[in-house]
ChimeraX commands (.cxc) that place a marker at each C-alpha (Angstrom):
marker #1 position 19.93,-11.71,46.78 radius 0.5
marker #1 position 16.45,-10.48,44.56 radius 0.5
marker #1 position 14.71,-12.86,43.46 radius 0.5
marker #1 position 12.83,-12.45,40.08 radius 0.5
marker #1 position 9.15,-12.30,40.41 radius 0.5
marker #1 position 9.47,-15.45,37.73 radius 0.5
marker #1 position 11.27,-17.02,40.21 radius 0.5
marker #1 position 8.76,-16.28,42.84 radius 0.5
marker #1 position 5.95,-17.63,40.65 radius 0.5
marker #1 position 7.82,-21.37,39.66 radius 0.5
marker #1 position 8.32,-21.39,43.49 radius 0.5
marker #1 position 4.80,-20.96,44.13 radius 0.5
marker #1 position 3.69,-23.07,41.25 radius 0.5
marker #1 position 5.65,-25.97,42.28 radius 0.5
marker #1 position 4.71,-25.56,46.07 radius 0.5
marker #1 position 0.80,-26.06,44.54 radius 0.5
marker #1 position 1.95,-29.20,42.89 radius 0.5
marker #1 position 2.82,-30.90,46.28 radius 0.5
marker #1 position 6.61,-30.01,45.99 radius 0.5
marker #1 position 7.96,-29.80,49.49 radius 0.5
marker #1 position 10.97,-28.42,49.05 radius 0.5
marker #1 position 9.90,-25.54,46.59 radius 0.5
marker #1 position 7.95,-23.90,50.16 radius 0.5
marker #1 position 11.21,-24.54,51.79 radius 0.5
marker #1 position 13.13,-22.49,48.97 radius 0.5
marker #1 position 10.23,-20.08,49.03 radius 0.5
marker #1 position 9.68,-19.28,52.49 radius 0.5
marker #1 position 13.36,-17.68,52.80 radius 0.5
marker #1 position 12.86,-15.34,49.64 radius 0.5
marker #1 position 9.17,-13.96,50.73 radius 0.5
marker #1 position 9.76,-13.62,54.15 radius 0.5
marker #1 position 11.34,-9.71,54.23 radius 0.5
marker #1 position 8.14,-8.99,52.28 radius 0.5
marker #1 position 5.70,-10.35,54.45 radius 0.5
marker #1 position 7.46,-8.78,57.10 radius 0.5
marker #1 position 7.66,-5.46,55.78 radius 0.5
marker #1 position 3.49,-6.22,54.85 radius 0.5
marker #1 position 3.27,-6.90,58.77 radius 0.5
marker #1 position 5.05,-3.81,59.59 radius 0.5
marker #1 position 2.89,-1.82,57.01 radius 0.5
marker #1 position -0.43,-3.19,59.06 radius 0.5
marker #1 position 0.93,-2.56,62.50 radius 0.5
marker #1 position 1.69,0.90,61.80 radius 0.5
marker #1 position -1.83,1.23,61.55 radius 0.5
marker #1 position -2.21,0.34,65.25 radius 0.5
marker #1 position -1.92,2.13,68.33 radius 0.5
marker #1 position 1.27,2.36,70.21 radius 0.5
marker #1 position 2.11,-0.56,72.13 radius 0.5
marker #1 position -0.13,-2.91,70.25 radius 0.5
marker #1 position 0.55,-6.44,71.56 radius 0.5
marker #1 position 1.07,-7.89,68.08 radius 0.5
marker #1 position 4.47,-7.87,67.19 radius 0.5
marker #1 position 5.66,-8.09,62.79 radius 0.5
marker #1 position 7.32,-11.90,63.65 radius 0.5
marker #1 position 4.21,-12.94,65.38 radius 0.5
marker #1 position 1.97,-11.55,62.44 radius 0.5
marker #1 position 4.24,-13.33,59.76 radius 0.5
marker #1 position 4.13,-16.48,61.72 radius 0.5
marker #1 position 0.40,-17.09,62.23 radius 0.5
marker #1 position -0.06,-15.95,58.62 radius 0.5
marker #1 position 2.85,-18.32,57.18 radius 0.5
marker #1 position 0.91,-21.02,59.22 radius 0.5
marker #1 position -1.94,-20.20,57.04 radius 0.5
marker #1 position -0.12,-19.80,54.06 radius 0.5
marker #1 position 1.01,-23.64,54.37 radius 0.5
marker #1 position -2.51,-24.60,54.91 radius 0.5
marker #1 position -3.16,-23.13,51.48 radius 0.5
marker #1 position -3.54,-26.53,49.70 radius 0.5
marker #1 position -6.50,-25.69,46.87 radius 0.5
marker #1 position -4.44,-22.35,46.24 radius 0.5
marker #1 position -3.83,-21.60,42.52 radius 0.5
marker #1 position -0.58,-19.92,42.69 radius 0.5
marker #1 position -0.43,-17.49,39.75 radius 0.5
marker #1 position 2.41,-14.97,40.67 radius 0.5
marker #1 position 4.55,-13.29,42.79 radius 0.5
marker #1 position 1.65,-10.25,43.47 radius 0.5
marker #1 position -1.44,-12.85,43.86 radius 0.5
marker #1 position 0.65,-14.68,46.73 radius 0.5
marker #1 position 1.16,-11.37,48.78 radius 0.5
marker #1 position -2.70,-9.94,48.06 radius 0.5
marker #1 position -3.91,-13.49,49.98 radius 0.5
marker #1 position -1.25,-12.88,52.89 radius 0.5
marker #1 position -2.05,-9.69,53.25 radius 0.5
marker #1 position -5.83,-10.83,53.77 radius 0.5
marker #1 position -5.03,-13.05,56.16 radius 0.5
marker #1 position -3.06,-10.83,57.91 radius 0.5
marker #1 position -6.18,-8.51,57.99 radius 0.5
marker #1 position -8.33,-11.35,59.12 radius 0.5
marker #1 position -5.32,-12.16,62.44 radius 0.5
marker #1 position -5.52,-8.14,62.91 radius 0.5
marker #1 position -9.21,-8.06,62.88 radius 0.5
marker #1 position -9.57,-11.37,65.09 radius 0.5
marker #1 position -7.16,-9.85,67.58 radius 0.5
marker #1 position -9.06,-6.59,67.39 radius 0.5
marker #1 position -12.49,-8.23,68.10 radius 0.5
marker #1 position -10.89,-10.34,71.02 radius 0.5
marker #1 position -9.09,-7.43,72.89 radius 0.5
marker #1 position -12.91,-5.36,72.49 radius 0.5
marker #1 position -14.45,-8.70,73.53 radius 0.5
marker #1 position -11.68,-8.34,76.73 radius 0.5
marker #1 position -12.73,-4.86,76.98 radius 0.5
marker #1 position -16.58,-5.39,77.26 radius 0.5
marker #1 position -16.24,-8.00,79.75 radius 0.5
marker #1 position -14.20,-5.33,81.92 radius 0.5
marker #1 position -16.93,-2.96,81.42 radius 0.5
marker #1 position -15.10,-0.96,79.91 radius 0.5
marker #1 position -16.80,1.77,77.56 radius 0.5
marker #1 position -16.56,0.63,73.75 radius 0.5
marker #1 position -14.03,1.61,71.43 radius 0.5
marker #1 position -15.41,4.68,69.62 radius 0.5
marker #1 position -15.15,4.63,65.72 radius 0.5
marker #1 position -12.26,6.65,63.99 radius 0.5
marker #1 position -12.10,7.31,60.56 radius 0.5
marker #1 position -9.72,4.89,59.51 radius 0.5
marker #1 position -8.59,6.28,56.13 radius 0.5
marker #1 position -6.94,9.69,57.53 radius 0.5
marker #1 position -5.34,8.22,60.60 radius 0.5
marker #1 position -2.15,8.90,61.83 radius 0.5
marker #1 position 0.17,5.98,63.12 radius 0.5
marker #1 position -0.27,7.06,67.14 radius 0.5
marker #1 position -4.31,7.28,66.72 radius 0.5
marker #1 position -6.51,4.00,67.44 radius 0.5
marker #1 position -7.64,2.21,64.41 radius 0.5
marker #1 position -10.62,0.37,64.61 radius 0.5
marker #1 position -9.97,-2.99,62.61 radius 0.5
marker #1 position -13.31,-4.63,63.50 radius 0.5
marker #1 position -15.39,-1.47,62.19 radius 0.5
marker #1 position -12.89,-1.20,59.11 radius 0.5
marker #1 position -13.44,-4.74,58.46 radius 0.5
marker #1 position -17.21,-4.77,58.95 radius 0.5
marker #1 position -17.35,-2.02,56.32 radius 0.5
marker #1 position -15.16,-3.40,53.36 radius 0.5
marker #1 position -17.22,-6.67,53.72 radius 0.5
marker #1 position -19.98,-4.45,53.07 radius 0.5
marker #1 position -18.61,-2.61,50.51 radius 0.5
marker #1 position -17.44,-6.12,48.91 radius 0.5
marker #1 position -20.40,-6.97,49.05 radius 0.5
marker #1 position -21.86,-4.62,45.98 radius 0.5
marker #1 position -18.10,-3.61,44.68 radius 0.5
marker #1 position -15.45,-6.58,45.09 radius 0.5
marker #1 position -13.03,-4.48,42.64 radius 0.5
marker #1 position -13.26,-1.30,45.38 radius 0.5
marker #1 position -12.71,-3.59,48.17 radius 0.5
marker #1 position -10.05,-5.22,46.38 radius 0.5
marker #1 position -8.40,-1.60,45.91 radius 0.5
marker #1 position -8.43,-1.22,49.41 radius 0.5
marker #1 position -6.66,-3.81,50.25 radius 0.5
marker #1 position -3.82,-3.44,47.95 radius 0.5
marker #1 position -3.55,0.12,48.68 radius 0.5
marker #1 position -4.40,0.32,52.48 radius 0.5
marker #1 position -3.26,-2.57,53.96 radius 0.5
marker #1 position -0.57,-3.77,51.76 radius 0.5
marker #1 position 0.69,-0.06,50.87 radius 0.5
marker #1 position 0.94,-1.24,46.94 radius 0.5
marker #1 position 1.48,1.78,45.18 radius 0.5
marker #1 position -0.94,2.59,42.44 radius 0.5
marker #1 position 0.54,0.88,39.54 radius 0.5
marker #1 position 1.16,-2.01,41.17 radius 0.5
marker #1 position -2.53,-1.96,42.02 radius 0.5
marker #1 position -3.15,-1.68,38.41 radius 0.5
marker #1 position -1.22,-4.58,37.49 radius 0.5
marker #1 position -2.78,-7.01,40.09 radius 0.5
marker #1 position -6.09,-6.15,38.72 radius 0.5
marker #1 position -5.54,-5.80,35.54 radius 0.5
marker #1 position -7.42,-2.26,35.25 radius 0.5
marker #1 position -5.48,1.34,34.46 radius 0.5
marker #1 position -3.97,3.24,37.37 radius 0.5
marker #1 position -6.78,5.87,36.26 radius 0.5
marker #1 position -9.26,3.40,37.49 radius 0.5
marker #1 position -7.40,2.63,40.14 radius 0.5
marker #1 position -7.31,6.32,41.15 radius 0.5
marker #1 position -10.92,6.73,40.60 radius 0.5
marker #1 position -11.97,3.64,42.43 radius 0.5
marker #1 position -9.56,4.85,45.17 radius 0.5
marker #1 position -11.08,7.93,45.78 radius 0.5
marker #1 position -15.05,6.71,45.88 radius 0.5
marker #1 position -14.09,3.64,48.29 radius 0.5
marker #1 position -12.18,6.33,50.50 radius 0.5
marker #1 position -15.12,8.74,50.37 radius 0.5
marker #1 position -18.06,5.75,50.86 radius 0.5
marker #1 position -15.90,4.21,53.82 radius 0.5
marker #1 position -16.01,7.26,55.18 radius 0.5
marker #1 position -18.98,7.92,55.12 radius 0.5
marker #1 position -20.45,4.31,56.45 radius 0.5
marker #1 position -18.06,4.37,59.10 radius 0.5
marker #1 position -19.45,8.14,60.34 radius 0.5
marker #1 position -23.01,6.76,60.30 radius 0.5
marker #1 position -21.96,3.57,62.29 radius 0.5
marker #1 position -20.51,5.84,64.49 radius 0.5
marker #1 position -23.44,7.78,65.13 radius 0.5
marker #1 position -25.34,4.92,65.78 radius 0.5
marker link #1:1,2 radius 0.2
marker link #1:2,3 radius 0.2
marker link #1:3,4 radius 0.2
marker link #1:4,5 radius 0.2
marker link #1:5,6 radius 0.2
marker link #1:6,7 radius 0.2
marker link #1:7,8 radius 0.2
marker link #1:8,9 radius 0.2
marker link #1:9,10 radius 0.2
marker link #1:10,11 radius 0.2
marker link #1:11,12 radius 0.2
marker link #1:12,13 radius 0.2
marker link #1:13,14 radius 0.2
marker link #1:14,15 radius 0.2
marker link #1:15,16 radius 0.2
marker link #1:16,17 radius 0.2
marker link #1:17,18 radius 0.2
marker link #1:18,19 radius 0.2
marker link #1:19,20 radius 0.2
marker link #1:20,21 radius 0.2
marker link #1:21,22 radius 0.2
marker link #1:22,23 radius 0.2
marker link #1:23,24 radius 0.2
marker link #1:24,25 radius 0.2
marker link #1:25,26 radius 0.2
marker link #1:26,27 radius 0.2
marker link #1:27,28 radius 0.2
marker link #1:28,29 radius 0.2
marker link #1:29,30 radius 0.2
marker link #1:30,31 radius 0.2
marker link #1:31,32 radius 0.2
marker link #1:32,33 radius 0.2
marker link #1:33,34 radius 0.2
marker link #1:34,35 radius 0.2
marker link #1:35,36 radius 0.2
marker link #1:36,37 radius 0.2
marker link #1:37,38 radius 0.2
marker link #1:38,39 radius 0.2
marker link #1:39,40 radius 0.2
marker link #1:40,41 radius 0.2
marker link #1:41,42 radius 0.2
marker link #1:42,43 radius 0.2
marker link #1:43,44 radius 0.2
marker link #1:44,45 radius 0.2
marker link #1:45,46 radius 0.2
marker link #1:46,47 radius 0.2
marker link #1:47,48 radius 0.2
marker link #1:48,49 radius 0.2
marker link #1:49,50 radius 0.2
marker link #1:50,51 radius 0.2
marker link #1:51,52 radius 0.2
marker link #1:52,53 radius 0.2
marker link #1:53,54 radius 0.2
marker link #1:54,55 radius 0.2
marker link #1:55,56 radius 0.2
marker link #1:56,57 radius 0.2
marker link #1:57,58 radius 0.2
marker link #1:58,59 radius 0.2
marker link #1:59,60 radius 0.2
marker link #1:60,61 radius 0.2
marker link #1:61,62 radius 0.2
marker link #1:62,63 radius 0.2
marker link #1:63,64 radius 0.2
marker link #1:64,65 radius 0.2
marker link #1:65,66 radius 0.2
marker link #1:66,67 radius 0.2
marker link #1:67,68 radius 0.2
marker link #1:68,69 radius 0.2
marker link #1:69,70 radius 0.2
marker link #1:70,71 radius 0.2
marker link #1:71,72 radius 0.2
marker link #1:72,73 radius 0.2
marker link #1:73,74 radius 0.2
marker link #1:74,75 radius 0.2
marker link #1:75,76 radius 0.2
marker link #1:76,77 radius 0.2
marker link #1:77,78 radius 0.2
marker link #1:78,79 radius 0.2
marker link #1:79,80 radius 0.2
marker link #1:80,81 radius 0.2
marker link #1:81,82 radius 0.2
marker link #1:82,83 radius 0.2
marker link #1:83,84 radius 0.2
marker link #1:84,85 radius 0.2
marker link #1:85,86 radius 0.2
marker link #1:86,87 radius 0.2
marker link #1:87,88 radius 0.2
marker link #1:88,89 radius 0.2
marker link #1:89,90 radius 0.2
marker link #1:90,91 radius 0.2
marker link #1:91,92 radius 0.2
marker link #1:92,93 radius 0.2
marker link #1:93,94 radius 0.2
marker link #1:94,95 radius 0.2
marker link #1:95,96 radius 0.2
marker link #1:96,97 radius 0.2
marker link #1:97,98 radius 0.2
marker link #1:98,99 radius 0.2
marker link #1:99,100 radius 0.2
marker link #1:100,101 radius 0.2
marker link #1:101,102 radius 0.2
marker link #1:102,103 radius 0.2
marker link #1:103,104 radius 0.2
marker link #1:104,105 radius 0.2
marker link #1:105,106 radius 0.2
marker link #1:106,107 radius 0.2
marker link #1:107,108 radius 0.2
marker link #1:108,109 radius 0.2
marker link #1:109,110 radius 0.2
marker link #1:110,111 radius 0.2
marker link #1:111,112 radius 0.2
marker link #1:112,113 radius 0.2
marker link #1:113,114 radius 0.2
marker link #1:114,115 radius 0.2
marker link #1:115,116 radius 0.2
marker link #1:116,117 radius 0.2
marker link #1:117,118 radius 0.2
marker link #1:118,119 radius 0.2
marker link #1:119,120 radius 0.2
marker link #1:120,121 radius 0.2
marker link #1:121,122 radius 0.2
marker link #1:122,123 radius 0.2
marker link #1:123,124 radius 0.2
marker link #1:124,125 radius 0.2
marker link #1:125,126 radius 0.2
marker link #1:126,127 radius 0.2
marker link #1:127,128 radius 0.2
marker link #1:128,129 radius 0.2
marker link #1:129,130 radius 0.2
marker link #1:130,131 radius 0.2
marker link #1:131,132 radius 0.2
marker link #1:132,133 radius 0.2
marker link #1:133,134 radius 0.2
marker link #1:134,135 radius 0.2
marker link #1:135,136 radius 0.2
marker link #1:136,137 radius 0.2
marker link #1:137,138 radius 0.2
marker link #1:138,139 radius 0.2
marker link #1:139,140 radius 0.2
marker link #1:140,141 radius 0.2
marker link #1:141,142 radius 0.2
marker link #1:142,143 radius 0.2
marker link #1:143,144 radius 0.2
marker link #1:144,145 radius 0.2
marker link #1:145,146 radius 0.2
marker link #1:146,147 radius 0.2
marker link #1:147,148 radius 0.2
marker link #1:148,149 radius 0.2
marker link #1:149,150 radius 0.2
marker link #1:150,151 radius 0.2
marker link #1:151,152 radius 0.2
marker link #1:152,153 radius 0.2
marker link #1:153,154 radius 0.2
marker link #1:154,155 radius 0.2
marker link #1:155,156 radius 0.2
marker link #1:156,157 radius 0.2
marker link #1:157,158 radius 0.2
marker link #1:158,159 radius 0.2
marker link #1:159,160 radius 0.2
marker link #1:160,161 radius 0.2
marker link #1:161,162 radius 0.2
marker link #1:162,163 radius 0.2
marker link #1:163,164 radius 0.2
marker link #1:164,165 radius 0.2
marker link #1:165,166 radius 0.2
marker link #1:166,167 radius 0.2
marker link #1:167,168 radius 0.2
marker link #1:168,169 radius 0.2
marker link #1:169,170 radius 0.2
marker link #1:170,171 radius 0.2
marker link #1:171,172 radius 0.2
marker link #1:172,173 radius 0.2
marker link #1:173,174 radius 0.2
marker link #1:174,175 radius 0.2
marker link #1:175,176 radius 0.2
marker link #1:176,177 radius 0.2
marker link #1:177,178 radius 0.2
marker link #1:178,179 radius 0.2
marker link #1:179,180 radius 0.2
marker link #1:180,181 radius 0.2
marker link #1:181,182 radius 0.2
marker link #1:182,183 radius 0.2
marker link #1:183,184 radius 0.2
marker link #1:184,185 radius 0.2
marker link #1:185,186 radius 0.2
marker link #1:186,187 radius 0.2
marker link #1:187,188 radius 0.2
marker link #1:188,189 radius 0.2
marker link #1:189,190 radius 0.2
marker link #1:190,191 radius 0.2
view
């Protein structure tokens, strides 16, 4: 059963105007998405992570619902914030397990380039994380690109749409936040 993305967006709108029973009709509709989104961000773990999809599209529904100053305005806004906050639960978990680590005196978790990884290589959320907030910082719409491309696996016209720029831009955007993640990540590493 496909629900339009009009659908989706009355759903959402209603939920923002206190109605109840519009995030019990929603919830059902979005959930293969958000777990597909969850899926998309684990597969950028190592093997055997401890996070499991249900768990990640749990904690971030519980969010979700918490979302009471949200304005809802479509299907592709409501995904870009879950995905966030499934970044931030990844991240979180990331820093806690490297907080787990330290205390076992463990050695550190060295930085990979996080851009060019393959599924069974560790990705380092925390130093991914620390460098799109600084590459928000001076370029929100690079970040932003990042986001919808990396960790929610939008294609590039999708990407487009969302942020209201051509996939050109998109494409060009893409490649200079690949190349200046990169690049900060390498000298973090290094230092």
């Amino acid at each position: 059963m496909a629900e339009s993305p009009n659908e989706i967006t009355g759903l959402l709108q209603r939920w923002q105007q206190g109605d109840r029973n519009a995030l019990d009709q929603l919830m059902p509709i979005v959930y293969d998405e958000l777990r597909r989104l969850a899926r998309h961000y684990l597969s950028h773990e190592r093997e055997g992570h401890t996070l499991q999809p249900t768990a990640l599209v749990n904690e971030a529904y519980l969010k979700l619902v918490d979302q009471r100053s949200a304005q809802w305005a479509n299907r592709s806004q409501f995904f870009g914030v879950a995905a966030q906050m499934m970044r931030r639960i990844l991240v979180d978990h990331a820093r806690q397990k490297q907080s787990e680590k330290r205390r076992m005196m463990k050695d550190p978790i060295l930085l990979d380039d996080a851009l060019t990884l393959s599924a069974s290589e560790d990705l380092n959320l925390v130093a991914l994380d620390e460098s799109l907030s600084a590459l928000a910082s001076f370029d929100e719409k690079k970040c932003k690109i990042v986001e919808l491309r990396f960790f929610v696996g939008l294609p590039v016209p999708e990407v487009a749409e969302v942020l209201g720029i051509s996939p050109a831009t998109v494409k060009r955007e893409w490649s200079v936040a690949k190349a200046w993640l990169y690049r900060d990540m390498a000298q973090k590493a290094e230092a």
